[in-house]
N, C-alpha and C positions, 0 to 999 in steps of 0.2 A: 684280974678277972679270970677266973676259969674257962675253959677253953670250951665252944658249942659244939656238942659231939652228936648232933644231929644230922645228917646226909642232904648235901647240897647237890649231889651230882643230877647235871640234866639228864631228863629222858628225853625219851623220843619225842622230837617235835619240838622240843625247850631249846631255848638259845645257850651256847658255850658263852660265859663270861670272862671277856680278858682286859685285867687292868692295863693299861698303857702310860707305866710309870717309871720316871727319872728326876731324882730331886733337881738334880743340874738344868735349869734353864738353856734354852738353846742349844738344845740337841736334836732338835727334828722330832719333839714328844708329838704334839697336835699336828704336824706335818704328815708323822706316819699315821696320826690315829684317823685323820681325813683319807689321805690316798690309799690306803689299806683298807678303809670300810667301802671308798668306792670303788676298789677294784676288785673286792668279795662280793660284790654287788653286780660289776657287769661280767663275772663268771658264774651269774645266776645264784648269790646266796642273797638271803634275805639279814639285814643287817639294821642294826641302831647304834648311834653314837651316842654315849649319854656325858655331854660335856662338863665336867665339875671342876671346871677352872673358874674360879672367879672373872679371869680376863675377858671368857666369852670367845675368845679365838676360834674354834674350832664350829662355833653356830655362827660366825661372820665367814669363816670359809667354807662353810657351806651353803652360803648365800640365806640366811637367815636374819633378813633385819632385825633389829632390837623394838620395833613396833608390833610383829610377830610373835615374841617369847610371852605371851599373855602367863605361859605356865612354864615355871623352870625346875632346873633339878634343885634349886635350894627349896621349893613348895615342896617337893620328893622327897628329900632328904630332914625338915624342917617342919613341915608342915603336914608330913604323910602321905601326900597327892597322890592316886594313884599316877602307875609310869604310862599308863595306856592315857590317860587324861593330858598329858604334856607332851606328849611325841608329835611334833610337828613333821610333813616331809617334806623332804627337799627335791632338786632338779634332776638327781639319779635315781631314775626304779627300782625301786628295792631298798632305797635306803632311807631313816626317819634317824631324825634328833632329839633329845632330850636338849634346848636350850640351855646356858647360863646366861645371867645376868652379873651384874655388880654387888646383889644383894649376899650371893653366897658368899663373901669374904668375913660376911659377921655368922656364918652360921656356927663356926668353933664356939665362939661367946656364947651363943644362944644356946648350944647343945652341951655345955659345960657341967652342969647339974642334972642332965636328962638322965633316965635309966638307961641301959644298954645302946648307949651313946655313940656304941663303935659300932651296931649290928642295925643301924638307921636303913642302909642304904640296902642291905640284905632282905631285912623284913621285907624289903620296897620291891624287890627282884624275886622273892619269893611269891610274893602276889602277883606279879605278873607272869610268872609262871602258869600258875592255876589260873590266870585269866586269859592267858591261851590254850590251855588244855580244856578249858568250859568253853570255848570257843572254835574249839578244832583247828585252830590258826595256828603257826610256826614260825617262827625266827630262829637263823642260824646262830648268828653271832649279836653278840651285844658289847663293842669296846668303848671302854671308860677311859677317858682323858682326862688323867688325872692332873693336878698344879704341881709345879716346879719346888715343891716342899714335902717333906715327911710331916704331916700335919695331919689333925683328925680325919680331914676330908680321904686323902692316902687312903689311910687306915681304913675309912670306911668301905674305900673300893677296893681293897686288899682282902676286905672280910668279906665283901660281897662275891669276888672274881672266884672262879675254877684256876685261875692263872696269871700269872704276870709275863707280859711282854716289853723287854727295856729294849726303845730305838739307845744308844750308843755312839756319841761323836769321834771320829779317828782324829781323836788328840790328844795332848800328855796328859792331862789329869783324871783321864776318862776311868781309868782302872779303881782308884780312888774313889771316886764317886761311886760308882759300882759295887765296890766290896760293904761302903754302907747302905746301899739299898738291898743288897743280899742279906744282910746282918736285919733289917726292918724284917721284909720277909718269914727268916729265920722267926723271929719276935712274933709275928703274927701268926704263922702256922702253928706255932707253939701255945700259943695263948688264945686266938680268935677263932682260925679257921682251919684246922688240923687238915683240910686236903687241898691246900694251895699251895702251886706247882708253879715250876716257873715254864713258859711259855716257849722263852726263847730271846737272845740277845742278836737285834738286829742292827748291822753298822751302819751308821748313816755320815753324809756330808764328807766321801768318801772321794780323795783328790788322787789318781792315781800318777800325776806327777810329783807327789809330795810323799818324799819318801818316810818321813811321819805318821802319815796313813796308813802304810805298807805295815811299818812296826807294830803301830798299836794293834795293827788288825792283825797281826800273826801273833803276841802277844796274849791278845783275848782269846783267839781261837787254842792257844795251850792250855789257858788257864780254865775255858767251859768247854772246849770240846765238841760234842754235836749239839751243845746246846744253843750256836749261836747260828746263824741261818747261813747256806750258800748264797743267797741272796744278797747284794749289797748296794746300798741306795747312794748313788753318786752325786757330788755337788755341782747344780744342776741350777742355772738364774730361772729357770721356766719354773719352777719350784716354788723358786722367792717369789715370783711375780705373780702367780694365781690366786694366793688368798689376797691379794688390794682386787680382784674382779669378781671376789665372791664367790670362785670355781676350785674345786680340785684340779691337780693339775692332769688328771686324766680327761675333764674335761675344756682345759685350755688350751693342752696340744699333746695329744695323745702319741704321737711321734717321738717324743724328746724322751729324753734316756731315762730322764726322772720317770715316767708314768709307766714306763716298761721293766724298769726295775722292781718299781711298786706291786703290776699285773705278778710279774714273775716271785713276788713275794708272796701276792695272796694263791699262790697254785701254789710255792710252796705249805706254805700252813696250811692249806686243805689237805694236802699230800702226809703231812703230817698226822692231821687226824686221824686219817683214813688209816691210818699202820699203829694205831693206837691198839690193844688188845680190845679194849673196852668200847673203841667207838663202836658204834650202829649207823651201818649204811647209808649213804644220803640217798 
């Protein structure tokens, strides 16, 4: 498929799009994508989570029961919905979800024959664009939680996102995993979305009595350089324990290292923007 050579980049007022993707399961993917939206949130940005996990994790830790998700992102992605019509919010100001459910696990099947089958989720994000600038209303950010697979769904938030942000576990096969989500990437900027960028690799479940950790994270930081954050999210039980209460964990104890890591992650990434040539002043 040829490559859409249309201009996605936000304007003023439109939200940055950042996929938050790792084919490897259990790496703190939905972990970051929860505590980093809400700690862009209580530094005053306006933020959506748009969950496109089948598992649903990420609208369960946000305290989103499954009697709530009336509209999900499989209706968004599947069904066209607009994304202003399924944003439910949550218990942090400033921050709304795009639920999943279980349904989106058939949405590959169903979207298998569809026309521009990769560009679902884009069309979806481009209308809600224009439907905050008809609106005069603003969102900062909008990160996508993507599933533990290189799968259409990926793709679709690969073509939708300005960027991709990988959380990164400090452990041995981490590097591996990595070089083929770089290589997808690669694939997608070339073919779907010529200005997707990477974000930024951030470390997470980071033990620093395990000198494992130490390696892999001096390791990455050779191989990307300033690409990966000062920032690094330490393995933390207060962590593990927040999503069974429904809560991020900056709202289950905003003291523990876990949730000050996260804060000091989202100042970094604004700090980033802000020395972008291109950004426009918040």
């Amino acid at each position: 498929m040829p490559a859409d050579t249309s201009s996605q980049a936000p304007g003023r007022g439109a939200p940055k799009v950042i996929a938050i993707a790792n084919q490897k399961g259990g790496v703190g993917k939905t972990t970051t994508a929860i505590n980093l939206a809400t700690a862009l949130a209580a530094i005053g940005k306006r933020v959506i989570v748009l969950d496109l996990d089948p598992q649903g994790n990420a609208s369960t830790g946000l305290g989103v029961p499954r009697s709530a998700r009336k509209a999900t992102s499989y209706d968004v992605l599947v069904n066209e919905r607009p994304i202003e019509e399924a944003l439910v919010d949550t218990n942090v100001p400033g921050l709304g979800i795009i639920p999943s459910d279980v349904d989106l696990s058939g949405a590959e099947l169903e979207l298998s024959a569809a026309p521009r089958r990769s560009y679902r989720l884009r069309h979806a994000v481009d209308r809600f664009r224009r439907f905050l600038a008809g609106k005069g209303a603003h969102c900062d950010y909008v990160l996508i939680d993507c599933p533990p697979s290189l799968n259409l769904l990926t793709v679709n938030a690969m073509t939708a996102a300005d960027s991709v942000l990988v959380p990164l576990q400090c452990e041995f096969f981490a590097l591996e995993g990595l070089s083929q989500l770089m290589r997808t990437v690669d694939l997608v900027r070339g073919n779907l979305n010529k200005n997707l960028e990477i974000q930024g690799v951030v470390l997470t479940m980071y033990d620093r009595r395990n000198n494992l950790s130490s390696q892999v994270a001096a390791d990455v930081r050779a191989h990307f350089g300033d690409r990966v954050y000062d920032t690094v999210i330490p393995r933390n039980v207060r962590v593990s324990e927040a999503p069974s209460f429904g809560k991020p964990v900056l709202l289950y104890d905003l003291a523990c290292p876990g949730s000050q890591a996260y804060v000091r992650l989202a100042r970094e990434l604004v700090r980033q923007e802000r020395a972008r040539p291109e950004a426009v002043p918040a």
